[in-house]
MISE-731856 format. One line per 10 residues: for each residue x, y, z of C-alpha. Coordinates in steps of 0.2 Angstrom, whole numbers, plus 5000, padded with zeros to 4 digits. Layout:
X,Y,Z; ...
! end
This chain:
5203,4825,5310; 5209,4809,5318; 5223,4801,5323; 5220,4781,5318; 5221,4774,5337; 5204,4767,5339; 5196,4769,5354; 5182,4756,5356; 5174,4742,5344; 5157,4744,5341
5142,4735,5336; 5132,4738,5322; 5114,4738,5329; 5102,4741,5316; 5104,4748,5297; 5087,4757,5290; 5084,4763,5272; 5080,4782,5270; 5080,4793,5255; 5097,4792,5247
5105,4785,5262; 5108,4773,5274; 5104,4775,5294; 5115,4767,5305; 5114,4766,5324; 5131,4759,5331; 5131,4754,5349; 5147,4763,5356; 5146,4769,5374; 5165,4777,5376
5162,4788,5362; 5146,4791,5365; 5149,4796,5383; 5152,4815,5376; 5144,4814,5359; 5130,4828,5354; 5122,4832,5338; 5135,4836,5325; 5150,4830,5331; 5160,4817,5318
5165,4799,5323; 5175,4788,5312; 5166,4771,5308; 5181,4759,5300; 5189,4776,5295; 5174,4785,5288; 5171,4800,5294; 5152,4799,5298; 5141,4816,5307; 5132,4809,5323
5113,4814,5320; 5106,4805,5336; 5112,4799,5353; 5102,4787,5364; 5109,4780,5378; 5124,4770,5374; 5120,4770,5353; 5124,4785,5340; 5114,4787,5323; 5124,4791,5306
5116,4794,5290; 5127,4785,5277; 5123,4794,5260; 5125,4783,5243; 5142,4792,5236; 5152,4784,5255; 5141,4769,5253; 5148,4767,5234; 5166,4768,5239; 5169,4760,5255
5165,4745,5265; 5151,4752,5273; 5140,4745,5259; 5140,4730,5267; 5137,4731,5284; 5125,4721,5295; 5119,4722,5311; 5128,4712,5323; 5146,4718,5314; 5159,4726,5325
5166,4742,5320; 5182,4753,5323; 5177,4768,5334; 5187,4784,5336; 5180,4802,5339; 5187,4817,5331; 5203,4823,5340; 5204,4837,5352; 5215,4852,5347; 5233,4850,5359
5230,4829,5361; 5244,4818,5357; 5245,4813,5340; 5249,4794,5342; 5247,4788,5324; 5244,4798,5311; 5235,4812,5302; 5220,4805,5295; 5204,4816,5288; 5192,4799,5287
5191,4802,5270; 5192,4783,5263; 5203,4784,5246; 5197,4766,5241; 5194,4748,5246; 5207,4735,5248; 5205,4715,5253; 5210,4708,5267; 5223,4692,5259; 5233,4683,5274
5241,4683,5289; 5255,4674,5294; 5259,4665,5313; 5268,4680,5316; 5256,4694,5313; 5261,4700,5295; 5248,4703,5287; 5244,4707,5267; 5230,4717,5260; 5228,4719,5239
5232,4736,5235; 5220,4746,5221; 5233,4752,5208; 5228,4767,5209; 5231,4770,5228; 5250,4759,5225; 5259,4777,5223; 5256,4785,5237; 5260,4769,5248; 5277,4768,5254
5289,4756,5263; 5290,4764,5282; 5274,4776,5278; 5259,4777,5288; 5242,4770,5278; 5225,4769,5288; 5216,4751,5286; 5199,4752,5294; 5203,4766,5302; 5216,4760,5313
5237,4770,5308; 5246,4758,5305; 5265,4757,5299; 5269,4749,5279; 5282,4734,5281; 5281,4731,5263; 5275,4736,5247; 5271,4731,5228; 5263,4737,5215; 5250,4727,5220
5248,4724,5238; 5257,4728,5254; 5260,4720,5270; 5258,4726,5289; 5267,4719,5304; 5251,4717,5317; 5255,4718,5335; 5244,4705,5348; 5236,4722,5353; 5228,4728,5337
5222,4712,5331; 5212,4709,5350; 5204,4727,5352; 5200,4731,5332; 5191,4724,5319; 5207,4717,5310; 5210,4701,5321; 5193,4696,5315; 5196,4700,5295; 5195,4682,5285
5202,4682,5266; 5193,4692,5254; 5185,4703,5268; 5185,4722,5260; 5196,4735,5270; 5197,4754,5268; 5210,4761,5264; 5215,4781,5267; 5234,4785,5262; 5245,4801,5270
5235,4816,5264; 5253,4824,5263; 5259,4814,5249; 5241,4816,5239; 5247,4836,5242; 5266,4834,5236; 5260,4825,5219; 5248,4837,5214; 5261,4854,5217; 5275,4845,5211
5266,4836,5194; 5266,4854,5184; 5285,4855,5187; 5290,4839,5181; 5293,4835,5161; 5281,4825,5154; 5270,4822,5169; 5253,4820,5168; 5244,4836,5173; 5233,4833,5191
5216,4841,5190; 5209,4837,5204; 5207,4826,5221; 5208,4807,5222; 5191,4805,5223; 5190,4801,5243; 5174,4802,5251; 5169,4816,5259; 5169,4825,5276; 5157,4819,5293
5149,4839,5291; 5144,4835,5269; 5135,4819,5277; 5124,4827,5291; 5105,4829,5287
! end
């Protein structure tokens, strides 16, 4: 689990073709001051397994299914990343619950002189995103100033566009998206008991945990 307040910005350092996956070393040397073997790290919001540590760099195996739906498809070395590893049981909770299981890919559209920023919003993401609600963007909580059925706006402080990959975005740049896990919950017990709701079969089709990653 993760909390959305990134720790670090990380640079992507080299990317290498394997079988059905990509290997990614990152160059992060907060979060790798205590990572092992194992342990999950969120990338831009995905929850990625850590299969090596040298130094100051971690290795993740991104597999084609996480590749497919989120932005990591088009990483390069020399990219800067969100960092943030997996929260400790009893820390403070300073954004939100988050699993780092992306639900989709918006784009980045503008930013104003005052920090609002606007991202497209895939329609079939547009539900569970509410004025006032919590929604992570690159992994990074953030709070939903405004919403359509097509996009929604974030009010950016000075701090989060200087220390995450945010400040940096230009338009058209592809954003992950992961909404509030509760409200994914709430629609699928509700949808039975209302009339003429479409029946809920089955998950949103995020991408899957750190531990379904790991070689």
């Amino acid at each position: 689990m993760f909390t959305g307040i990134v720790e670090e910005l990380g640079e992507i350092v080299a990317v290498e073709q394997v079988p059905n996956a990509a290997r990614v070393t990152i160059r992060g040397p907060l979060v790798t001051s205590d990572a092992a073997h194992g342990d999950s790290i969120a990338v831009n919001g995905v929850c990625l397994t850590v299969v090596d540590v040298s130094g100051g760099d971690f290795s993740v195996d991104v597999v084609h299914e996480t590749l497919e739906r989120s932005s990591l498809a088009k990483i390069a070395v020399g990219d800067e990343v969100n960092l943030e590893r997996a929260t400790a049981l009893g820390a403070r909770l300073g954004g939100h619950i988050m699993q780092g299981h992306v639900d989709g890919t918006g784009t980045y559209l503008s930013r104003d002189p005052q920090g609002l920023t606007r991202f497209a919003l895939p329609p079939n993401l547009a539900r569970y995103v509410v004025e006032k609600g919590s929604i992570a963007v690159d992994g990074v909580s953030l709070t939903v100033a405004g919403v359509s059925a097509e996009e929604f706006s974030i009010a950016l402080i000075p701090t989060t566009l200087e220390l995450t990959t945010l400040g940096r975005r230009e338009p058209g740049d592809p954003v992950n998206l992961e909404v509030d896990v509760l409200a994914k919950y709430v629609e699928k017990l509700a949808t039975p008991h209302l009339d003429g709701a479409p029946s809920v079969a089955g998950d949103n089709g995020g991408i899957g945990s750190g531990t379904e990653e790991s070689s």
